[in-house]
C-alpha positions as CSV (number, residue, x, y, z in Angstrom):
1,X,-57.3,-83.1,4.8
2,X,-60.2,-81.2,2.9
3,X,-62.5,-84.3,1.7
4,X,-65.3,-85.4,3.6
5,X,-64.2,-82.4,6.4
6,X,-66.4,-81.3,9.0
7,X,-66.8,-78.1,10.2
8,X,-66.0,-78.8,13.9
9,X,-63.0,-79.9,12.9
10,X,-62.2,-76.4,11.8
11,X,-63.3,-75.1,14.8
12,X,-60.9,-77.3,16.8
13,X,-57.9,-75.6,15.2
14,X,-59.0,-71.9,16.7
15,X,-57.1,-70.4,19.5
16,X,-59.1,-69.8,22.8
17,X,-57.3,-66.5,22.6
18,X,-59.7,-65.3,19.7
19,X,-63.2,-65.3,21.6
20,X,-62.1,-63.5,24.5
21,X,-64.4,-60.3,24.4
22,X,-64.2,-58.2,27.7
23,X,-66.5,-55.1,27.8
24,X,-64.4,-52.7,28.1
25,X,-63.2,-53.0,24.7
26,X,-66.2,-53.8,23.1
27,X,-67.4,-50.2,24.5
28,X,-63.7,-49.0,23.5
29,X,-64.6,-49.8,20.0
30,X,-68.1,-48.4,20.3
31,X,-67.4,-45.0,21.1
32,X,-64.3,-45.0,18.3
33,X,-66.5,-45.8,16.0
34,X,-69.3,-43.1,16.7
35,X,-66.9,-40.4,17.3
36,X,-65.6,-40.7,13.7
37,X,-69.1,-41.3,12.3
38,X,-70.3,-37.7,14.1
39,X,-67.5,-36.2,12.9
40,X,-68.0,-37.3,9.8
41,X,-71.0,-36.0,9.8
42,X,-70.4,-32.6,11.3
43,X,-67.8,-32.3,8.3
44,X,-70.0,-33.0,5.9
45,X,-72.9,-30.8,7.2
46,X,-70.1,-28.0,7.5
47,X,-68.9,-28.1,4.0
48,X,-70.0,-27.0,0.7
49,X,-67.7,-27.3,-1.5
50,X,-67.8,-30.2,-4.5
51,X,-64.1,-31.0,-4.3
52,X,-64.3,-32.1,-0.2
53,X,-67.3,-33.2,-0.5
54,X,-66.8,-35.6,-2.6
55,X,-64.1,-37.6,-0.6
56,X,-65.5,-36.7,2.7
57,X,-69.1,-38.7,1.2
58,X,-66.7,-41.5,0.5
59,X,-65.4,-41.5,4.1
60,X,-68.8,-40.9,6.1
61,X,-70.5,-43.8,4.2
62,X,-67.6,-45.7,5.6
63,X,-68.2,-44.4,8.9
64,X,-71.7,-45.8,8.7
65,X,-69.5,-49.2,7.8
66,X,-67.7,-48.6,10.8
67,X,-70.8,-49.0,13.0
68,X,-72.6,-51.7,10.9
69,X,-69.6,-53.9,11.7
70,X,-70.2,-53.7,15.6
71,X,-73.2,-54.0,15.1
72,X,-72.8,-57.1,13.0
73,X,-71.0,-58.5,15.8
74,X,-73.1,-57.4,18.5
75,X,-76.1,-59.6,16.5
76,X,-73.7,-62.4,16.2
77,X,-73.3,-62.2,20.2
78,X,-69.6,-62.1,19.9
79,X,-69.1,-58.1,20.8
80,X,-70.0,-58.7,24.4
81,X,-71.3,-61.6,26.6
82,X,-74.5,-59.7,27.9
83,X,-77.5,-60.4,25.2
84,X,-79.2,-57.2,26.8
85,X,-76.0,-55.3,26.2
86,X,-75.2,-56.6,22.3
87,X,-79.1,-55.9,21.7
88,X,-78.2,-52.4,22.9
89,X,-75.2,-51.4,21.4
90,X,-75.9,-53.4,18.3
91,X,-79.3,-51.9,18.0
92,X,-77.8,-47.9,18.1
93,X,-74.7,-49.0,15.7
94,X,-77.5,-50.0,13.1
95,X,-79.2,-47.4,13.0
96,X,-77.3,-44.8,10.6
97,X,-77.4,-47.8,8.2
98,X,-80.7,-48.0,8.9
99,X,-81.0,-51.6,9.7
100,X,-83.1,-53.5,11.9
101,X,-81.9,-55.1,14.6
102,X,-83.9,-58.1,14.8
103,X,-84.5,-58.5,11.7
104,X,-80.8,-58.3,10.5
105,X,-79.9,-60.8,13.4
106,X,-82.7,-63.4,12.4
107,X,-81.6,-63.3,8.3
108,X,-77.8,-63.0,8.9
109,X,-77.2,-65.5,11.5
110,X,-80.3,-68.1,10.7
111,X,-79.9,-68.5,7.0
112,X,-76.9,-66.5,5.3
113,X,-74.6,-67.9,8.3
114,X,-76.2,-71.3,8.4
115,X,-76.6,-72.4,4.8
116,X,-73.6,-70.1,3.4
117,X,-73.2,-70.9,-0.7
118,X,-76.7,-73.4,-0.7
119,X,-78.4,-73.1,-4.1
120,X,-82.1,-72.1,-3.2
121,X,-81.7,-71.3,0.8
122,X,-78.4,-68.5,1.4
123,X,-80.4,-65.8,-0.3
124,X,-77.2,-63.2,-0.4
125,X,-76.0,-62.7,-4.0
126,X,-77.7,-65.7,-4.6
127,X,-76.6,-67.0,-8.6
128,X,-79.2,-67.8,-11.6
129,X,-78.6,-70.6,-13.4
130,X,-78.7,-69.9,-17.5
131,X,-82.4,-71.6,-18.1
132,X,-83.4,-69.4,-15.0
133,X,-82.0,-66.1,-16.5
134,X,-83.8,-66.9,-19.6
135,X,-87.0,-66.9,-18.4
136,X,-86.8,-63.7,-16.8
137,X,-89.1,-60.7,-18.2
138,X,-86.7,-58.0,-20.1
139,X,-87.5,-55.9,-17.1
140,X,-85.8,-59.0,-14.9
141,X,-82.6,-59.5,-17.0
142,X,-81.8,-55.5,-17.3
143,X,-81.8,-55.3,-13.3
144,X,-80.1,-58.8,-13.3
145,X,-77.5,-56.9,-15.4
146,X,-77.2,-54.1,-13.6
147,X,-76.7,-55.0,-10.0
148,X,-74.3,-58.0,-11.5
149,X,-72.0,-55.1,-13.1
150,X,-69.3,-53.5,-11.6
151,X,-71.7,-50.3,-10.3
152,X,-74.7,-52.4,-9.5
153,X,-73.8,-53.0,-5.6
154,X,-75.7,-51.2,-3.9
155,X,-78.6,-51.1,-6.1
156,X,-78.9,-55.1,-5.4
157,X,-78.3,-54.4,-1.6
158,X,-80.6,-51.6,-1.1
159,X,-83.2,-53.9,-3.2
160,X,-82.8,-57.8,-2.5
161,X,-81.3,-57.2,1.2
162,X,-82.7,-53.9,2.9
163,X,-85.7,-53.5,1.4
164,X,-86.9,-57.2,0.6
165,X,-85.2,-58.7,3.5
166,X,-85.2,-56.3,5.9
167,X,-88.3,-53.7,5.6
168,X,-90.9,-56.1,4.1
169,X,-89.6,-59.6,5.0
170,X,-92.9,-61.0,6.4
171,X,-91.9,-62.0,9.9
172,X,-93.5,-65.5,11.3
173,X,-95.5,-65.1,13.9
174,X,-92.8,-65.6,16.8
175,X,-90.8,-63.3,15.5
176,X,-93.1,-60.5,14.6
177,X,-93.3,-58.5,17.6
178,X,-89.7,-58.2,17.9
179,X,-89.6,-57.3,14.2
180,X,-92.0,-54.9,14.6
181,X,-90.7,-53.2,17.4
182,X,-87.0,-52.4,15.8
183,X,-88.8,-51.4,12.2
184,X,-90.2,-49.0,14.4
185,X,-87.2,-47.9,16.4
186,X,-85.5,-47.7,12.7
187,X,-88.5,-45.1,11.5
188,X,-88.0,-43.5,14.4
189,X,-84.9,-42.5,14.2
190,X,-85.0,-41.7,10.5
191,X,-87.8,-39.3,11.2
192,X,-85.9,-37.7,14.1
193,X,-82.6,-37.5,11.5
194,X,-84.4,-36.0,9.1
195,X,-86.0,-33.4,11.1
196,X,-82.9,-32.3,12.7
197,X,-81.1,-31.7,9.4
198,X,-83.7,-29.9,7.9
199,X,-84.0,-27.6,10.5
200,X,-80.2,-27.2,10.6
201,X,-80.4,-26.4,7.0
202,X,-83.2,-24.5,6.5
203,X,-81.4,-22.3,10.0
204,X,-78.0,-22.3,7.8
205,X,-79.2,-21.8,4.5
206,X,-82.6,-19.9,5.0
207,X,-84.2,-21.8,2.5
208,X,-86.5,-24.9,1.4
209,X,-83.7,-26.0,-1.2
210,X,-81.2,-25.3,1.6
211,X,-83.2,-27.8,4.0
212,X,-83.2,-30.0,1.5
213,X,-79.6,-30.2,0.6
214,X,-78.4,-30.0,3.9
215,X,-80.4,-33.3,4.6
216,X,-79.5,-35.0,0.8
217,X,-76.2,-34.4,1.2
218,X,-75.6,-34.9,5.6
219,X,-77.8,-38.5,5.4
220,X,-79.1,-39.2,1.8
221,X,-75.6,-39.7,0.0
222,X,-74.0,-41.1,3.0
223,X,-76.1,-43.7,2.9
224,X,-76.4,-45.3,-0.6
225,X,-72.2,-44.7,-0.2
226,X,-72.8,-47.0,2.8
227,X,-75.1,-49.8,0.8
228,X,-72.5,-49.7,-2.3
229,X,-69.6,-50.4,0.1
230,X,-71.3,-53.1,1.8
231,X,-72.9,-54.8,-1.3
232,X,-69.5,-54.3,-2.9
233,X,-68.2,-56.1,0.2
234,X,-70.3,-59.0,0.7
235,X,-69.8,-59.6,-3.3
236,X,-66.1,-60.4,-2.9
237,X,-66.5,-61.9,0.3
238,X,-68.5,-64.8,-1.5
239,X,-68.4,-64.3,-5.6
240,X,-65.2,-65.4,-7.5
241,X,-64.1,-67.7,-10.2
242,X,-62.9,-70.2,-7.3
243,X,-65.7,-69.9,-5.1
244,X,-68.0,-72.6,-5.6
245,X,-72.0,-72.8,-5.2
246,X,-73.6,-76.1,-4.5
247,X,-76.8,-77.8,-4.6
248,X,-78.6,-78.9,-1.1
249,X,-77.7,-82.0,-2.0
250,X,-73.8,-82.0,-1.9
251,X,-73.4,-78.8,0.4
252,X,-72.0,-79.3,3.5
253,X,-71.6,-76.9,6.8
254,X,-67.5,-76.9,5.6
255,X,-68.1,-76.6,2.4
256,X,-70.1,-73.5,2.6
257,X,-68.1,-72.2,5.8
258,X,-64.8,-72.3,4.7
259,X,-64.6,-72.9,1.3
260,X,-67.6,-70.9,0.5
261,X,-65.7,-67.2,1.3
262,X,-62.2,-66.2,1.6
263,X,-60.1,-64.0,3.8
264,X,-59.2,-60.5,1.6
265,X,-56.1,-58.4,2.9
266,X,-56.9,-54.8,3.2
267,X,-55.1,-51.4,3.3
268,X,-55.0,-50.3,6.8
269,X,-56.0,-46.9,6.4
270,X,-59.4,-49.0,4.9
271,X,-59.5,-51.6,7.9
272,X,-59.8,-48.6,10.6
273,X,-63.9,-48.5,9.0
274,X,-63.8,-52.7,8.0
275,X,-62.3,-54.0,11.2
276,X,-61.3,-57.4,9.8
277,X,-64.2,-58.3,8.3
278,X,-62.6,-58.8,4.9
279,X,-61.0,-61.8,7.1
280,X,-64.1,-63.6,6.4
281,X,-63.1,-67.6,6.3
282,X,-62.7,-67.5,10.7
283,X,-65.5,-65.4,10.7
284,X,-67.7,-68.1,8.9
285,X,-66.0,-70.9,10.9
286,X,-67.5,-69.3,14.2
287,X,-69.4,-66.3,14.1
288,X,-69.0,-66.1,17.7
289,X,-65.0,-64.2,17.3
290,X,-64.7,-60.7,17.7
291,X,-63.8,-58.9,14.8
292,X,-60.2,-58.0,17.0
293,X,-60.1,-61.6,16.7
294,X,-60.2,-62.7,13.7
295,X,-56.6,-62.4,12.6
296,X,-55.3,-65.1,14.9
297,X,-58.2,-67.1,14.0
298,X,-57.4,-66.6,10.1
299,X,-53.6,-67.5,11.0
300,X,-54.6,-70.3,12.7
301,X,-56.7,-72.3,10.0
302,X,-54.1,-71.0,7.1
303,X,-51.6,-72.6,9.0
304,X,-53.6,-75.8,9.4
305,X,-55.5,-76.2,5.9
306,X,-53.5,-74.4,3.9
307,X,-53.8,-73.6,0.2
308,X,-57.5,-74.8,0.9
309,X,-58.5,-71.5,2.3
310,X,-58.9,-68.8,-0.2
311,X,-56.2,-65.6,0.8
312,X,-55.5,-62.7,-1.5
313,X,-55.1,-58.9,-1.4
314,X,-58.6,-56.9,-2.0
315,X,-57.7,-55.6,-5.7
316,X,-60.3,-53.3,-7.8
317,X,-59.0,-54.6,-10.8
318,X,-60.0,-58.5,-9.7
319,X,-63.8,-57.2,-8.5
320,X,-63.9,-55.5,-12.3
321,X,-62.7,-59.2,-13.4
322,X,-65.7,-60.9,-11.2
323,X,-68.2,-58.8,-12.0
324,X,-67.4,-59.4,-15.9
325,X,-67.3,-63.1,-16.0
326,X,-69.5,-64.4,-12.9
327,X,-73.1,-63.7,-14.5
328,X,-74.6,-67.3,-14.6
329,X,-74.0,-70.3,-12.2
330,X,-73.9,-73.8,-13.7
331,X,-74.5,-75.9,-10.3
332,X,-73.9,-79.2,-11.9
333,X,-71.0,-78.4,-13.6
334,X,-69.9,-75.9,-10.4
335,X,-68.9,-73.1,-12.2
336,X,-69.7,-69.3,-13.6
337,X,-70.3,-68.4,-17.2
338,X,-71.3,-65.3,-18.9
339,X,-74.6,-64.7,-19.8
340,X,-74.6,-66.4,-23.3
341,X,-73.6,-69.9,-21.2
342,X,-69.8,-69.3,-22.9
343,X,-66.4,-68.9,-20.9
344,X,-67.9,-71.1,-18.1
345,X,-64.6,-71.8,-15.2
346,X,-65.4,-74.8,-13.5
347,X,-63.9,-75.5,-10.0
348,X,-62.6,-78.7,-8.9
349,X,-64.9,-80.1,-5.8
350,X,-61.6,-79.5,-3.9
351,X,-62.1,-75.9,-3.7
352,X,-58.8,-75.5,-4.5
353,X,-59.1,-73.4,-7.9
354,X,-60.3,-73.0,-11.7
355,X,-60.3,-75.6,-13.8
């Protein structure tokens, strides 16, 4: 059933029930999703005290997740039929994550979506191979180190995605005025954030320092709570022992799109913020489903393929796992190893687990 598979035949086996996305509910979503985020925000603006702040950080970074994920869809067209509206609606649910329209839509759905798990193209938590790690400068294999540890997420996602791939990706030419115009739109509104939190601060507070915190601790930690959460996401989304890397020259569009993720079953207090988006095998299939829609598309290919498609509860105690023994990539051999070369787990070209 799995060799020589092609991806359209995995896209035969969704329900038409899973692209329906009326407007209405797209907006529903949408105004969900900002209510929490503002109060979220008003909470944390409100309060001073370390022991509720520290929780209620945790909860408006993934308020910020909450709005990146209709925006996510909205750039993948599958929030609402209207272009004008997605670019709308997708373009205001970026923005507290401070993410470019445009630019996200161009580098999510044109390479990361397209060549998913392709040594040298998907450039998303892209491996390094042992030789490659070895001629890195020491300055090169500390960071290597650190964003490929356990607290590393969001440094490697506020470096290699945001900044390189988002704020200074040098745009060809046809896309450059569209690129332009939503890094500007993203500045923008940053400015405009910022000056309205230091003038509630410095009016609360009286101070500079007052300002200050009131803006660090409103936007500043919010934020890098938001980058962690999503680098931390898009890790276990495509990084285990039994997901498998290939070469351009033996990847395929169903190798990369279903075997190259898996679908991760979440608490539902957590999915409120993730809206399914930890059901990532249906959403790599077609990128065109709603996120409300991809539980009966995961139902449906499990039920067609499967052991082939990766399921498992999200568990903090398997990411600690990954993030101790996936250092290296061996692409011939398909397989991780630690950063000696040693305890490299091979999987089987079937996808279907460690060797």
């Amino acid at each position: 059933m799995i060799a020589g598979a092609k991806l359209k035949s995995a896209i035969a086996v969704l329900p038409a029930g899973c692209y329906q996305n009326p407007t209405w509910k797209g907006l529903l979503y949408f105004g969900r999703n900002i209510a929490i985020y503002l109060g979220l925000l008003a909470a944390v603006a409100w309060v001073d005290q370390p022991l509720l702040l520290l929780p209620l950080w945790v909860l408006a970074g993934l308020g910020v997740s909450g709005l990146f994920v209709l925006g996510h869809d909205a750039a993948h067209g599958a929030l609402f039929r209207s272009p004008r509206l997605s670019y709308v609606v997708g373009q205001l649910a970026l923005l507290p994550s401070l993410h470019a329209y445009e630019v996200w839509a161009v580098g999510h759905n044109r390479i990361h979506h397209v060549h998913t798990g392709c040594g040298g193209i998907d450039f998303v938590w892209h491996p390094v191979t042992l030789e490659q790690y070895r001629s890195l400068s020491p300055f090169a294999k500390l960071l290597h180190r650190i964003e490929w540890s356990v607290w590393g997420a969001g440094v490697y996602y506020v470096r290699a995605v945001w900044w390189q791939k988002m704020m200074r990706l040098d745009a060809p030419e046809r896309f450059r005025a569209a690129f332009r115009r939503d890094r500007l739109i993203v500045c923008l509104f940053f400015v405009m954030m910022t000056g309205a939190l230091l003038w509630a601060g410095a009016a609360r507070y009286g101070t500079l320092q007052g300002a200050a915190w009131m803006w660090g601790k409103a936007f500043l930690v919010p934020w890098l709570v938001w980058n962690y959460f999503i680098g931390f996401t898009v890790y276990v989304q495509h990084i285990a022992l039994d997901v498998r890397w290939h070469e351009r020259s033996t990847w395929t569009r169903f190798k990369g799109q279903v075997q190259g993720t898996m679908n991760l079953r979440v608490p539902r207090w957590y999915n409120v913020f993730a809206q399914n988006i930890y059901l990532h095998v249906p959403h790599h299939v077609d990128m065109r489903i709603p996120f409300y829609g991809l539980p009966a598309a995961a139902a449906a290919l499990q039920q067609h393929y499967g052991d082939a498609i990766l399921d498992r509860r999200l568990r903090l105690r398997d990411y600690v796992d990954t993030t101790r023994r996936c250092k290296l990539y061996d692409f011939e051999r398909g397989g991780w190893s630690g950063y000696d070369g040693s305890g490299l787990a091979v999987v089987s070209e079937s996808g279907t687990g460690v060797l």
